[in-house]
C-alpha positions in Angstrom: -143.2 -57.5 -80.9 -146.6 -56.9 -82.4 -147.2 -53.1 -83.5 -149.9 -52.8 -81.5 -148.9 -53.7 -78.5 -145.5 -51.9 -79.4 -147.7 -48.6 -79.3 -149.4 -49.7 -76.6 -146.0 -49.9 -74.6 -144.0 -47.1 -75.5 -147.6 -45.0 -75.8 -147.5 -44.0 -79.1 -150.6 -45.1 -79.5 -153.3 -43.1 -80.6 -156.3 -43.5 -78.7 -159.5 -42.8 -80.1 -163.0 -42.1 -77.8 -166.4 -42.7 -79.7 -168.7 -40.2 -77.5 -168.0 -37.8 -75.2 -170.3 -37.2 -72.5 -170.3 -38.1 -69.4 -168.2 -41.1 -69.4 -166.0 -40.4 -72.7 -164.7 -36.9 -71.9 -163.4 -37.8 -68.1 -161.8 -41.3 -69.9 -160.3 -39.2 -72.0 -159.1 -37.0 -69.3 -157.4 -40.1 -67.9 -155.8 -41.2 -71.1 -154.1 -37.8 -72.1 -152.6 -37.3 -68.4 -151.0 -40.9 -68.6 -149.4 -39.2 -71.9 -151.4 -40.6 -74.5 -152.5 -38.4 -77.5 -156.6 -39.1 -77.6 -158.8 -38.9 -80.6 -162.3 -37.8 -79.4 -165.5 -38.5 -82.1 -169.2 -37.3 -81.1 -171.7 -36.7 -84.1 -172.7 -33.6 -82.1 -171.9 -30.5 -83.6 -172.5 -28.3 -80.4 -170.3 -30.9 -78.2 -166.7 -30.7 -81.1 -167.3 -26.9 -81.5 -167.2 -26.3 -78.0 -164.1 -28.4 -77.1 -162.5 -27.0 -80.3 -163.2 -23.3 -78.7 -161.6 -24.8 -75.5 -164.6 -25.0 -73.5 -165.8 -27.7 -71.3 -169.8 -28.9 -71.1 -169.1 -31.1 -67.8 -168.7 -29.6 -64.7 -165.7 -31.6 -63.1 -163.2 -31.3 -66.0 -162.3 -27.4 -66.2 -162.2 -25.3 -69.9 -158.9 -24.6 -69.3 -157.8 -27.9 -69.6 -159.4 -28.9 -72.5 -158.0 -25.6 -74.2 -154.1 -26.7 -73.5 -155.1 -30.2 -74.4 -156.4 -29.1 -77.9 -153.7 -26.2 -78.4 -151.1 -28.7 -77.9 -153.3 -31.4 -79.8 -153.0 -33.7 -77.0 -156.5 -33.6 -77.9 -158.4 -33.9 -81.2 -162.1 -33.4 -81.2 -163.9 -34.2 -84.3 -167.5 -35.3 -86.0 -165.9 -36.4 -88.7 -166.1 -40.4 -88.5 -164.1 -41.1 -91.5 -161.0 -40.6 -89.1 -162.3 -43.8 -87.1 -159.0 -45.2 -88.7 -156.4 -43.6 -87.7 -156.5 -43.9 -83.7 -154.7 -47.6 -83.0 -157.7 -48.0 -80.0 -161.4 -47.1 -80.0 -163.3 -47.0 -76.7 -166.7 -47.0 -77.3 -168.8 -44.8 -74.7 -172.0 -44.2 -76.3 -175.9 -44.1 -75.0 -177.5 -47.7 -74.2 -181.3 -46.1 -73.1 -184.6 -48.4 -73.0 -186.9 -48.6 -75.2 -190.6 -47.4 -74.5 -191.0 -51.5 -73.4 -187.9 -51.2 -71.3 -186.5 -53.1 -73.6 -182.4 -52.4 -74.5 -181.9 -49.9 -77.6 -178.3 -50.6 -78.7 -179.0 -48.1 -81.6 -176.2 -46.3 -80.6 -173.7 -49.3 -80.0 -174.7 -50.8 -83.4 -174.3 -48.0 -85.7 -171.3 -46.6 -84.0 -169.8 -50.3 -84.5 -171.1 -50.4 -88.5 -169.5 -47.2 -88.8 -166.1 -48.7 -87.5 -166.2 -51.5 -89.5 -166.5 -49.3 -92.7 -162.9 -48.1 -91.7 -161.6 -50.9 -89.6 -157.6 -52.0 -90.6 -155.7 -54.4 -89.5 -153.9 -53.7 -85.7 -156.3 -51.7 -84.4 -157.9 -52.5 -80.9 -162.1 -52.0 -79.8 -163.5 -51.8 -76.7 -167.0 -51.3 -75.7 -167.6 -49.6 -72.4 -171.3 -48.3 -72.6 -172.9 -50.8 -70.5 -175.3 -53.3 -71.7 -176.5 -56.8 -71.1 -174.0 -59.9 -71.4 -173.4 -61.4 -74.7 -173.7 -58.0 -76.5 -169.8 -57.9 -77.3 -169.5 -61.1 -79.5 -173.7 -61.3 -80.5 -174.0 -58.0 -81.6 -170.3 -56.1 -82.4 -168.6 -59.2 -83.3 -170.7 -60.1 -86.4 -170.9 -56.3 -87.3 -166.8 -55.9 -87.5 -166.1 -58.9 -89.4 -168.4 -57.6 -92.1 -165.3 -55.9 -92.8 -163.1 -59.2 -94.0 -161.2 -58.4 -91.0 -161.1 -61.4 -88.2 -161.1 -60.9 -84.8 -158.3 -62.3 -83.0 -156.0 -62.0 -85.5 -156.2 -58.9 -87.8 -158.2 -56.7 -84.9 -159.0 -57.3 -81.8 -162.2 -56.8 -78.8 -162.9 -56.5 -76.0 -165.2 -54.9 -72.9 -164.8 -52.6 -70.2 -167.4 -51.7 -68.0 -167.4 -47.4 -67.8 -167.5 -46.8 -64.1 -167.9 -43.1 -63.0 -168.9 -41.6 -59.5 -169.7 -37.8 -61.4 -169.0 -35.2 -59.0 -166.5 -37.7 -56.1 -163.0 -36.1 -56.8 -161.4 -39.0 -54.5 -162.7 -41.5 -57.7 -161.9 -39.6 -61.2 -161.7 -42.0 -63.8 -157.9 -42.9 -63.0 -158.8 -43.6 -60.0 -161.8 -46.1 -60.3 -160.5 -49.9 -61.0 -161.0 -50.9 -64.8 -162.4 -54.7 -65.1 -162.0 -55.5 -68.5 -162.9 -59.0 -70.5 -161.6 -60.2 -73.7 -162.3 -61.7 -76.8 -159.7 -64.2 -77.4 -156.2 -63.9 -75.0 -154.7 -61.0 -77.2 -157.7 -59.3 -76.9 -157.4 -59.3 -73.5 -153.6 -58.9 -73.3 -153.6 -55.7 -75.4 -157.1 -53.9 -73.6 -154.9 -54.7 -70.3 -152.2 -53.6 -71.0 -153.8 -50.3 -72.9 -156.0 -49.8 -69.7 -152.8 -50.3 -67.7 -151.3 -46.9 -68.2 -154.1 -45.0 -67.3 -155.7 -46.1 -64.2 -155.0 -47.8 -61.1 -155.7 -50.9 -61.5 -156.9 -53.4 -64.0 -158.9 -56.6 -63.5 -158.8 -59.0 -65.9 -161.7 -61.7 -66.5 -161.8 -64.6 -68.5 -164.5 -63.3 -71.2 -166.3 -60.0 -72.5 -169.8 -62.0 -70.8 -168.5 -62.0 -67.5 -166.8 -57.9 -67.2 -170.7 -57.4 -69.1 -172.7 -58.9 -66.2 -170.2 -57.4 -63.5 -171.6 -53.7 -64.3 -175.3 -54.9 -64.5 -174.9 -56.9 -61.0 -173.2 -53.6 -59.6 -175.8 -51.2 -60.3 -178.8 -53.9 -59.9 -177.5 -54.7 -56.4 -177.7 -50.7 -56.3 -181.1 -50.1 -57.4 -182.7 -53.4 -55.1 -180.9 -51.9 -52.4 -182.3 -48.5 -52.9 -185.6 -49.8 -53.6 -186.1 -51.2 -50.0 -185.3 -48.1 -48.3 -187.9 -46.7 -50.2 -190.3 -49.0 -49.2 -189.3 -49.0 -46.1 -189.6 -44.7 -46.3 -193.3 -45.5 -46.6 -193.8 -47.5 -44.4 -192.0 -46.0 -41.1 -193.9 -42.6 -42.7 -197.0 -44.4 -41.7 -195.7 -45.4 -38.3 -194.4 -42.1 -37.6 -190.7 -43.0 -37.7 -187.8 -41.2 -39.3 -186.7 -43.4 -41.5 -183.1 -41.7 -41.9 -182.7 -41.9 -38.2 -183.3 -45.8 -38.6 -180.9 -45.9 -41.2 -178.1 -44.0 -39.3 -178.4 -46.4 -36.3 -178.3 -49.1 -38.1 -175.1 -48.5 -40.0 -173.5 -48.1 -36.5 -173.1 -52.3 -36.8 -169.7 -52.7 -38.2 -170.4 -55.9 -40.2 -173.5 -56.9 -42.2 -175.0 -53.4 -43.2 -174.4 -51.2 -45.7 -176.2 -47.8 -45.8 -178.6 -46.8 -48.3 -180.9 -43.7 -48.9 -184.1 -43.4 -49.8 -185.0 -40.4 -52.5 -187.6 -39.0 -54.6 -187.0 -41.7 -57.6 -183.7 -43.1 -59.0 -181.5 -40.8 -61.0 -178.3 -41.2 -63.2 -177.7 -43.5 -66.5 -176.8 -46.4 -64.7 -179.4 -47.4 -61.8 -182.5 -47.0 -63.4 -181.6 -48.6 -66.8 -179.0 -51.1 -66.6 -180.9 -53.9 -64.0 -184.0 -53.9 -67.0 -181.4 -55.2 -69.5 -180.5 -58.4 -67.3 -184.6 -58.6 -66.8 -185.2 -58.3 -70.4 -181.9 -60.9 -71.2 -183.4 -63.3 -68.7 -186.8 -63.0 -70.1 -185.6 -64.4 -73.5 -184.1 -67.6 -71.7 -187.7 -68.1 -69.7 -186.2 -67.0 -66.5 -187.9 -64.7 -64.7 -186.4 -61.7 -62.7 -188.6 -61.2 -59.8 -186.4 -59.3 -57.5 -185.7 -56.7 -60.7 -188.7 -56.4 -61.4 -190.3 -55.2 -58.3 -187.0 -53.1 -57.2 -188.1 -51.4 -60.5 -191.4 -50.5 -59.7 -190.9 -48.9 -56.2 -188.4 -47.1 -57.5 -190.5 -45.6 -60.6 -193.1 -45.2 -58.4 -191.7 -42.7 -56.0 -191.8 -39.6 -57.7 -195.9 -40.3 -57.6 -195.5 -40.6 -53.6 -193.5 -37.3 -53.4 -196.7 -35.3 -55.3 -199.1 -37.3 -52.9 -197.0 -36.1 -50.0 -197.0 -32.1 -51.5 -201.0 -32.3 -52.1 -201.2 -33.2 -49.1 -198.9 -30.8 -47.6 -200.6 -28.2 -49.7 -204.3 -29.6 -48.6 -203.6 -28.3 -44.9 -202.8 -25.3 -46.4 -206.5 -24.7 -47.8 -204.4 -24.9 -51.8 -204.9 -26.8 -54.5 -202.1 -27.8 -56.6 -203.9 -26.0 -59.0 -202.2 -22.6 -59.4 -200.1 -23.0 -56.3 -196.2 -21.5 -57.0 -194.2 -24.7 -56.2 -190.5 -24.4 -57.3 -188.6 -27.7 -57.8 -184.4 -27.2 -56.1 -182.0 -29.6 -58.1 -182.4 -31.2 -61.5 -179.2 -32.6 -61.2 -179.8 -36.4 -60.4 -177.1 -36.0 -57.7 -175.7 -33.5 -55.0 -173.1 -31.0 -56.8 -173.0 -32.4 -60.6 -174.4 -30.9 -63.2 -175.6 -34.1 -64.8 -179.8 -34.2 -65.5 -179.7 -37.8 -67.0 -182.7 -39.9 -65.5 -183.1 -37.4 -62.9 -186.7 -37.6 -61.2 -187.0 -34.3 -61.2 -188.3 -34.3 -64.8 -191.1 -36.7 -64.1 -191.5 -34.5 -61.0 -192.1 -31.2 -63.2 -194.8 -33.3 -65.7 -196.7 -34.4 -62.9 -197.4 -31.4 -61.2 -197.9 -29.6 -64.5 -200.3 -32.1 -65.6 -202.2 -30.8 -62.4 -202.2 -27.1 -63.1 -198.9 -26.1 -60.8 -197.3 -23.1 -61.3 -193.9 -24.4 -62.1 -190.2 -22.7 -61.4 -187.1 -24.4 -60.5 -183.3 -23.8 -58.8 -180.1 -25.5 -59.3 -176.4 -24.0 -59.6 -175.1 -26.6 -62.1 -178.0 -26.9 -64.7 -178.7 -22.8 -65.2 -181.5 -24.2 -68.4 -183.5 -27.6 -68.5 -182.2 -29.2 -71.4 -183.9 -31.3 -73.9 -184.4 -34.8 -72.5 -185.4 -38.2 -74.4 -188.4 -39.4 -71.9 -189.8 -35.8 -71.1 -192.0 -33.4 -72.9 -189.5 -30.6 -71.1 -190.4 -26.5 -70.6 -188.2 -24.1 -71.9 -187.5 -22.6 -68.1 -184.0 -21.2 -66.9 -183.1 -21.4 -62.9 -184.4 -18.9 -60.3 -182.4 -17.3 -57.8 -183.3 -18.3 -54.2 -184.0 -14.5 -53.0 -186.0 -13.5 -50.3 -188.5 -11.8 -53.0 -188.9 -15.4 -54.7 -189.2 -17.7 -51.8 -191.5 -15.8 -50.3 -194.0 -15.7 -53.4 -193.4 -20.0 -53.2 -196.4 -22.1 -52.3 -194.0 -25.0 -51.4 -190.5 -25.7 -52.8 -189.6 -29.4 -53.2 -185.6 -30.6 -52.7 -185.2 -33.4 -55.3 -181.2 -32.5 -54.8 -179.4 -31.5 -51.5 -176.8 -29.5 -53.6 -174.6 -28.1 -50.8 -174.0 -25.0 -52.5 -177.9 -24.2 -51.2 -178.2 -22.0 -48.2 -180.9 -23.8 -46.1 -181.0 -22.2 -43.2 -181.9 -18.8 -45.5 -184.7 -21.5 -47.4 -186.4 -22.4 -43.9 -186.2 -18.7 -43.3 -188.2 -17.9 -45.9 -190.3 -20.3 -47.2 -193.4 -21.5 -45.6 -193.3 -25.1 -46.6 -190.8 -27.4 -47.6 -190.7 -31.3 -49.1 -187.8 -32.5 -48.4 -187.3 -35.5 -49.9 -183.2 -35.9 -49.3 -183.5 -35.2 -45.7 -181.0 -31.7 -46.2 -182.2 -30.0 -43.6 -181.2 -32.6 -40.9 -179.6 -30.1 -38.3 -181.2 -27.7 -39.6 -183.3 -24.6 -37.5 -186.4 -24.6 -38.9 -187.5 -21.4 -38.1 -190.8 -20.5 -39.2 -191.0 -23.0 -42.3 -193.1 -26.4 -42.2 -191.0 -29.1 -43.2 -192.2 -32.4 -44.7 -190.2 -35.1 -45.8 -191.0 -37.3 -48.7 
């Protein structure tokens, strides 16, 4: 039997993790409680110190697991990328942002794979999950890792496996979540399968890296189209005076044909706003063009600038100006009970209404500071408590997320006007508050 896959079987294998955010630490999570020793690598200094100390950055995964794991080195954080040869597998779970064009920046995916190949031996497995257009795999790794004399196939071996994570949704934890996963040659495939195998439910083979590539962008594109015509169809039953989440929940009454979608203040997350403009930007090089993409892309962008027009307005019957008015923003998060800020809109919120003179405070549970973000000249600002004392002194207070840890029928109590853009206070008394949703 091969080593390899003799480690892989009898999981002595030692698995390695190339970034641990988001998507690295929970797959990581998943590998060590299907009894795999895990190997994790992040050039961030803050990240290794604080799982060395036995503390946990994300949310769902709790310090005190992380401590056991690395007391009982189950676990073995580490910047040191010189150590990139000892695990037997590397998963690859790194950033894939746009560029200012919106075009892809696999900075990240290419220098993590040069530094691989500086170590690469013989029997040792690779697998890029950070998601990314199709062809990226054998155009863009492929050429990288051979530069090491090794060949593909035969001395190493690749492959690709879409990340899929649902932050903050205990009933789909990274075990739990179907892993599709493409190879580059059969063994490729064979060993990523059977690697994959031990730690999630269930594997889904496809016949090439190109094809498990395109399933994750055509999952979140048919996300983000999706999205972007509740939005526009927000606006438009706005102007005809009709709820548009009471359209939405009698229409997913049909039990065939319909799948429910919500309309928000902007798109959020890693995934839905980026990943669709890398099949655009892949098309656009083969003359196709990517209609659809392209205007799901700008109603989504564009909402954040219809929730401000809503607030002046809001604000306008109010005899204030943006200007000086105390409006607090409640969730960064770019989801309901996560403490994940990626892409959140609530950052292009917060430079909009600064840029018009707003006086600016914000509240969420999970993100107690605004933390430095790519795309955003961000305030150094900490969360306010929702007290009776602070709400009161608020202008307007904006929900970008309907955490459910919020106590809104204390908010409608004592605030004078709320945009709601994620319809939270459906069922909710109003009491004295003016509430307009967005």
């Amino acid at each position: 039997m091969n080593t390899l896959a003799k480690k892989i079987e009898n999981q002595s294998a030692l698995v390695g993790i190339v970034g641990l955010g988001y998507v690295g630490l929970p797959l990581a999570h998943a590998f060590i409680e299907a009894g795999y020793r895990v190997m994790g690598f992040d050039l961030d200094t803050y990240k290794i110190k604080q799982l060395r100390d036995g503390k946990c950055y994300i949310g769902h995964l709790s310090s005190e697991w992380i401590n056991e794991c690395v007391q009982s080195e189950k676990f073995t954080p580490t910047d040191n990328m010189d150590q990139l040869c000892e695990p037997d597998a590397i998963l690859i779970c790194v950033p894939t942002p746009l560029s200012e064009s919106r075009d892809p920046d696999l900075s990240y995916v290419e220098s993590t794979t040069r530094e691989i190949a500086s170590r690469l031996r013989s029997q040792q497995l690779v697998v890029l999950e950070s998601t990314t257009y199709p062809g990226t795999t054998r155009d863009v790794m492929l050429p990288i890792l051979e530069q090491s004399g090794l060949k593909a196939g035969e001395d190493f071996f690749l492959a690709y496996s879409p990340e899929r994570e649902d932050p903050g949704n205990p009933d789909f934890s990274a075990s739990r979540i179907p892993k599709v996963v493409g190879g580059y040659d059969p063994a490729s495939l064979e060993f990523a399968v059977k690697l994959y195998g031990h730690a999630v439910s269930e594997v889904v083979p496809v016949s090439s890296c190109e094809i498990a590539e395109a399933c994750k962008i055509v999952e979140n594109t048919y996300r983000a189209v999706n999205i972007a015509m509740v939005n526009e169809l927000k606006r438009i039953f706005d102007r005809l005076d009709i709820d548009v989440w009471d359209v939405i929940n009698a229409a997913k009454t049909k039990p065939f044909g319909f799948q429910a979608f919500y309309p928000g203040p902007g798109l959020g997350g890693h995934c839905i706003p980026i990943d669709p403009f890398y099949l655009s930007w892949v098309a656009r090089k083969h003359d196709l063009p990517t209609r659809f993409i392209e205007l799901a892309g700008e109603i989504n962008t564009s909402m954040p600038e219809y929730v401000i027009d809503k607030t002046i307005a809001a604000l306008n019957d109010y005899r204030k100006p943006v200007k000086g008015s105390k409006i607090c923003i409640l969730g960064i998060a770019y989801k309901r009970d996560v403490d994940d800020p990626r892409e959140s809109p609530a950052f292009e919120l917060l430079e909009l209404l600064a840029e018009r003179g707003a006086d600016l405070s914000y509240h969420d549970p999970h993100v107690p500071t605004l933390p430095r973000m790519r795309n955003y000249d961000v305030p150094d600002m900490s969360s306010s408590s929702l007290t009776d004392g602070f709400l009161a002194q608020q202008d307007c207070v904006i929900i970008v997320t309907d955490h459910s840890s919020v106590d809104y029928e204390h908010l409608v109590k004592h605030t004078d006007l709320i945009v709601d853009t994620r319809n939270a206070l459906a069922g909710v008394e109003v009491a004295g508050a003016r509430i307009v949703k967005a």
